[in-house]
N, C-alpha and C positions, 0 to 999 in steps of 0.2 A: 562111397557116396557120389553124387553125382551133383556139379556144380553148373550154376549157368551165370555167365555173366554177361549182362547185359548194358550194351555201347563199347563200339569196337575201335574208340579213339586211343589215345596216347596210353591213358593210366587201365583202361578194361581191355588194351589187349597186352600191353605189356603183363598183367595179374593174370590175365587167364594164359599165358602160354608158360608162365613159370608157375602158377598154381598145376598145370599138365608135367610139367617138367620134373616136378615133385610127385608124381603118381594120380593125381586127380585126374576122373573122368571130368573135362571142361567141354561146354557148349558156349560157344561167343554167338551172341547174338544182336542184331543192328537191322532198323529198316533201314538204312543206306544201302538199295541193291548195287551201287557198283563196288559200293567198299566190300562187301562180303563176294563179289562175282572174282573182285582182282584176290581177296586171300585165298576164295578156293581154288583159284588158278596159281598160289605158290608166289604173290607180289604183294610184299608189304609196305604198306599206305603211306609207313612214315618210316621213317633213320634214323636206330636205337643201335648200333652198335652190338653184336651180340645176339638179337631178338631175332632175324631171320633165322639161323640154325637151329634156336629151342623149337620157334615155327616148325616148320621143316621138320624136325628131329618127333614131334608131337604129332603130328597130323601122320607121319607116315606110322608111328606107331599107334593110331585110334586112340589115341587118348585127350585128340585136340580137333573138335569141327566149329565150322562157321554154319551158320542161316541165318533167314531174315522173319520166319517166323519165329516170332518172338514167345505166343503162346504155347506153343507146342514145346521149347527147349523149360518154359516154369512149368509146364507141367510134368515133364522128366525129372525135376531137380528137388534136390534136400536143404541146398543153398543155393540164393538167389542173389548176386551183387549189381547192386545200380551203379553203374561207371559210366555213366550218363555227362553231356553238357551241363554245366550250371553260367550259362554267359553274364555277363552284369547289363542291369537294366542301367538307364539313362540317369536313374537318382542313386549309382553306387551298388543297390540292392541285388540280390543274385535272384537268376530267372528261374523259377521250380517245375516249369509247365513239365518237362520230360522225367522227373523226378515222380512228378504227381502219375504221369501216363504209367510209368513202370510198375508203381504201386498199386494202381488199376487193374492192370494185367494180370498181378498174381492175384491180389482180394479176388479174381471171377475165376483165374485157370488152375491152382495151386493145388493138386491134389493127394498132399499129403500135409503134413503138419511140416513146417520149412522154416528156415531163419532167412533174411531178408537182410541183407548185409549194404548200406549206404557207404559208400567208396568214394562215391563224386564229392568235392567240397562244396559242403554247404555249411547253412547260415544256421546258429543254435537255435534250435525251437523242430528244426526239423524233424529231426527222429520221431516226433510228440507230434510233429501233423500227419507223419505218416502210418503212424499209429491208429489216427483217427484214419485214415482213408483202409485200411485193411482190416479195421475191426469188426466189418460185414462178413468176409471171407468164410468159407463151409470150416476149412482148416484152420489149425491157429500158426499166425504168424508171428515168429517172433524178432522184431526189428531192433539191427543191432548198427552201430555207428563206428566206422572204422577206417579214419581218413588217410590218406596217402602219402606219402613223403617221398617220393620219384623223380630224383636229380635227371630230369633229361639230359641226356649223353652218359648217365652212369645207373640208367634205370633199373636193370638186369641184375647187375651185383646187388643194388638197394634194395631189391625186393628179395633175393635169394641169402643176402648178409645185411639184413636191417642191424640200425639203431636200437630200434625198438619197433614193439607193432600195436598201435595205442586203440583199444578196443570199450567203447561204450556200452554197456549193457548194466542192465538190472542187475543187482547183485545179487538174486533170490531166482532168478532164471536158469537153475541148472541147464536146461536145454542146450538154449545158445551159447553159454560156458563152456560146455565139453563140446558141442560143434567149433568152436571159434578156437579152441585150444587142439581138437585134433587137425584143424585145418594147417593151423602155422606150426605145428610139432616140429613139422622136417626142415623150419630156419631158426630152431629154438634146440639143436640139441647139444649145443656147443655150450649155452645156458639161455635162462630162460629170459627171453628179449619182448613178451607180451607185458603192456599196461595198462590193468584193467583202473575203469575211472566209471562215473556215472554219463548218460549219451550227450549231455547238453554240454559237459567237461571237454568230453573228445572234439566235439563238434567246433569248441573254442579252442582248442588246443593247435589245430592246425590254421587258424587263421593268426594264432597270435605267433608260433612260429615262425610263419612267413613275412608278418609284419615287421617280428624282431632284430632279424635277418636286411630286409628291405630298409631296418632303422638303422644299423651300421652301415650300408653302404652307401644310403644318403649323408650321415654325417662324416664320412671320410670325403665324399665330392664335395662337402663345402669348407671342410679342412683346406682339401685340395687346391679349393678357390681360393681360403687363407694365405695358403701358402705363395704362393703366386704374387700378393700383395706385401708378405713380407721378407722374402728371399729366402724362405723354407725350402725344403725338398721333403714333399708326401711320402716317399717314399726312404727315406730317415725318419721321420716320423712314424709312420706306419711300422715300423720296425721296431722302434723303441716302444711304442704303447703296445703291439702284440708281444713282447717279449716277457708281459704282462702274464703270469699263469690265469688273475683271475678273468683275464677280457680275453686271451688266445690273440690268432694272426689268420684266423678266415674272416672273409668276407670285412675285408680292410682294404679293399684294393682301391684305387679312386678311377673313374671310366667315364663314360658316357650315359649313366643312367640303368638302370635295371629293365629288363624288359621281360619277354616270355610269356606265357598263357596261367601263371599263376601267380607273383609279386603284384603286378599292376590291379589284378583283380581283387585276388586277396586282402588287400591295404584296402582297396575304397570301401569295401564289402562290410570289413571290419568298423572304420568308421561309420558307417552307414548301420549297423548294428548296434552301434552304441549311442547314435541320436537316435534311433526308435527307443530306445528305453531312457532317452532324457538325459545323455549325456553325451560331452565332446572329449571324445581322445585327440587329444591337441597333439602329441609329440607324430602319432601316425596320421593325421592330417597334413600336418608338416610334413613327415615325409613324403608324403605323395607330394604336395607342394616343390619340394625341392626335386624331386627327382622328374617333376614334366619340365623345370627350367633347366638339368642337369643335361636335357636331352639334347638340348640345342649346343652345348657346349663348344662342340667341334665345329659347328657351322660358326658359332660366332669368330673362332678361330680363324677360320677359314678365309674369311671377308676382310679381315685386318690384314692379310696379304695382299689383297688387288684393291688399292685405292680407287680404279676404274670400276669397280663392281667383278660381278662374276658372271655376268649375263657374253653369251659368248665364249666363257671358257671351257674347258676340258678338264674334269675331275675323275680321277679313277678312287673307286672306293674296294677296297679288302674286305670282305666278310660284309652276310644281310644277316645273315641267320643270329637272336638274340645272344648265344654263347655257341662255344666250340662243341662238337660232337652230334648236332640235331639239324634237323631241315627244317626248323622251328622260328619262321619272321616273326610272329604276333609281337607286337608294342615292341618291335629291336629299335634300338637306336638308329640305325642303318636308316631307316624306313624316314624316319624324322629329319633324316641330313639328306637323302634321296630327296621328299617330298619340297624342301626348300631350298634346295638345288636348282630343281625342275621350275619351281615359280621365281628364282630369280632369273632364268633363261640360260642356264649352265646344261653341256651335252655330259652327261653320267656314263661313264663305265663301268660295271661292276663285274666283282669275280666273287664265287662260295662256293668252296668244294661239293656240298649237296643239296644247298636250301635255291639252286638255279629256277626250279619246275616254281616255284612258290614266287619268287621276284618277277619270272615271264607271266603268270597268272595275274599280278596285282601292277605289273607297269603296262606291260605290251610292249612297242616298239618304241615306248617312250627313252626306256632304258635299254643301252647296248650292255646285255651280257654275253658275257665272253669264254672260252673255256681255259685258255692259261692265263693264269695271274699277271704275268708280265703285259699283258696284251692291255691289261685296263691302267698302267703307265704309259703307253706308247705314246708319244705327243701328249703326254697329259699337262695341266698347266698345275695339276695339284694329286698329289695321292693321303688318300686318308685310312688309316689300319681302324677298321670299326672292329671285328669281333678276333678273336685272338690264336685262330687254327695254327697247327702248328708251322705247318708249311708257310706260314707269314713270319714264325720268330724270328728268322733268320736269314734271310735274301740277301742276293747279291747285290749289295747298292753301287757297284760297278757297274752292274748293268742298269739299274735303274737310273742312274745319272744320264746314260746316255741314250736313252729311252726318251726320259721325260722332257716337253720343252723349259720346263720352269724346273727349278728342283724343290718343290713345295710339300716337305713331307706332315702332316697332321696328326699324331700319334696317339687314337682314343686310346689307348690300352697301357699306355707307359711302358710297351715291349724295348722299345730301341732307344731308352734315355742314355743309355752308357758305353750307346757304338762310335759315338766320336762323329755325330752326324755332320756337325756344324762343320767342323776342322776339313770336312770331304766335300763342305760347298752347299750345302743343304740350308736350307731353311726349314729349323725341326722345331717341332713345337709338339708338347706335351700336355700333361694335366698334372698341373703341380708341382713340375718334377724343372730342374733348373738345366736340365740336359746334357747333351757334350759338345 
């Protein structure tokens, strides 16, 4: 069969180069001509670990093209995946415009009877409006819901070794049933990892996921905060309540806030779904609630060192990029301590192994980036660990000592609570954690 997927960002090209990868004839398709002009020159967009060699590995064996005409790759195809933007509009709610375009395109170009596979996350009801928009179509379309679960910096294994691969459909649509089960066969033959559900189920599935996830990590930052006022350590705590079989020890860790291109979203979208239908999810309100005060965290940190202010000084900050392994800034925490940096009149340094191109796009010369780590201590009056690469675990605070003019270290991550900071002249400061 012949697949085309269409939006060649994060989640439609990481599936279409391992749907190739698995033997599928894939067409990526995006009107972004420079995004398709750099893959079919062999340059990929974004920093997935892994995903440049299946590239690579697919295109040179025909079984992986880009274009930007988008009608011609639905009119080749049996299946059609929308991995499109869905950005949030200003009241929470998620934007459909590009959702709606792609459903357009096939109800006019689609010449064959095809399943329509929704990928991008969206808002429940959708599957049922795009229903309505391809029910003109010569062929029959039949629209199936099937949202993503794609840990950036571990996308590649996620999609070749799911969890699970949670699929919407009618349950009387053989069709798209055996198209949607011979698709994922080849990450299913270890056992079978599909869950089929009805499309408005799926649809919900992936926003409550994310939300539930984004609800433990806010209520460990305010643990966190607990802790701090009563001479806890989060990190003994976190210990004891993950050692829990029924709660587990992911996503307990207390930090700076969640950030990335789907928590933040996710959460609002979800609350914003449940006031259109006349009800308030309080507990994931709250969390977004806590997790935009959570953002600040290190800055407020930060301030309680220079009784003078901060305007004037030199701040080196570790990591922009939201978590390790991605060139991925959207809503990082970084960005939140950069931006109130800059308006208190503080000169920023920053260092990130790959998310550099994306910090000189959204500062300019605002921001000195730098390309070795060390360089954003040099004279600094403050260093702050935002995201947690590995190359940050463990530094030489030998050198850093005599680098820095202050020895101000900020520690969003709770990486270096147990290196004996203080005892080495440091002023270390942590999140929750009683330090050394």
């Amino acid at each position: 069969m012949k697949l085309c997927m269409v939006g060649t960002g994060y989640v439609g090209l990481v599936s279409g180069a391992c749907f190739a990868e698995t033997g599928q004839d894939v067409i990526c398709a995006d009107v972004d001509e420079d995004k398709i002009a750099a893959l079919n020159a062999g340059r990929i967009p974004i920093f997935e670990p892994g995903l440049d060699a299946i590239v690579s590995r697919c295109v040179a064996g025909g079984r992986l093209r880009f274009t930007t005409d988008v009608a011609a790759a639905v009119r080749e195809a049996t299946a059609v995946f929308i991995a499109v933007g869905t950005p949030p509009r200003a009241d929470g709610g998620a934007d459909l415009a590009a959702v709606d375009a792609v459903a357009q395109v096939v109800a006019e170009h689609a010449e064959r009877e095809v399943v329509l596979v929704l990928k991008s996350t969206v808002p429940v009801g959708t599957n049922a409006r795009v229903r309505r928009l391809v029910r003109e179509a010569r062929h029959r379309v039949h629209v199936v819901s099937n949202p993503e679960f794609l840990k950036e910096g571990d996308a590649v294994s996620d999609f070749l070794r799911p969890d699970r691969v949670v699929i919407g459909c009618d349950e009387d649509d053989t069709f798209a049933h055996e198209m949607m089960s011979r698709l994922y066969h080849p990450v299913c033959l270890d056992r079978d990892r599909m869950v089929w559900m009805d499309p408005a189920s799926a649809e919900l599935t992936k926003y409550v996921a994310n939300t539930m996830l984004a609800m433990r990590i806010s209520f460990m930052n305010e643990v966190a905060l607990l802790c701090e006022r009563v001479g806890a350590d989060v990190h003994a705590v976190r210990f004891g309540v993950g050692s829990d079989a029924r709660i587990g020890a992911k996503f307990l860790y207390a930090g700076p806030g969640y950030g990335g291109s789907c928590f933040p979203k996710d959460v609002k979208a979800l609350v914003h779904t449940a006031r259109e239908h006349g009800m308030e999810l309080e507990l994931a309100a709250t969390t977004d609630r806590v997790n935009d005060r959570q953002k600040g965290v290190v800055f407020r940190k930060l301030r309680q060192h220079f009784e003078d202010g901060l305007r004037a000084k030199r701040v080196g900050v570790w990591g922009v990029s939201f978590k390790p392994r991605t060139d991925d800034i959207r809503d990082s925490s970084s960005l939140t301590l950069i931006d109130a940096l800059l308006a208190e009149g503080a000169e920023v340094l920053a260092h990130d192994p790959e998310a550099g191109a994306h910090v000189r796009d959204r500062y300019g010369d605002r921001v000195t980036l730098v390309e070795d780590a060390y360089e954003a201590a040099r004279d600094a009056d403050a260093l702050c660990l935002m995201t947690e690469w590995r190359e940050y675990q463990n530094p030489s605070f030998e050198r850093l000592a005599e680098l820095m003019r202050r020895p101000v270290l900020i520690d969003g991550r709770n990486i270096w609570s147990s290196y004996g900071l203080r005892a080495m002249g440091f002023a270390y400061d942590g999140i929750g954690v009683r330090g050394s």
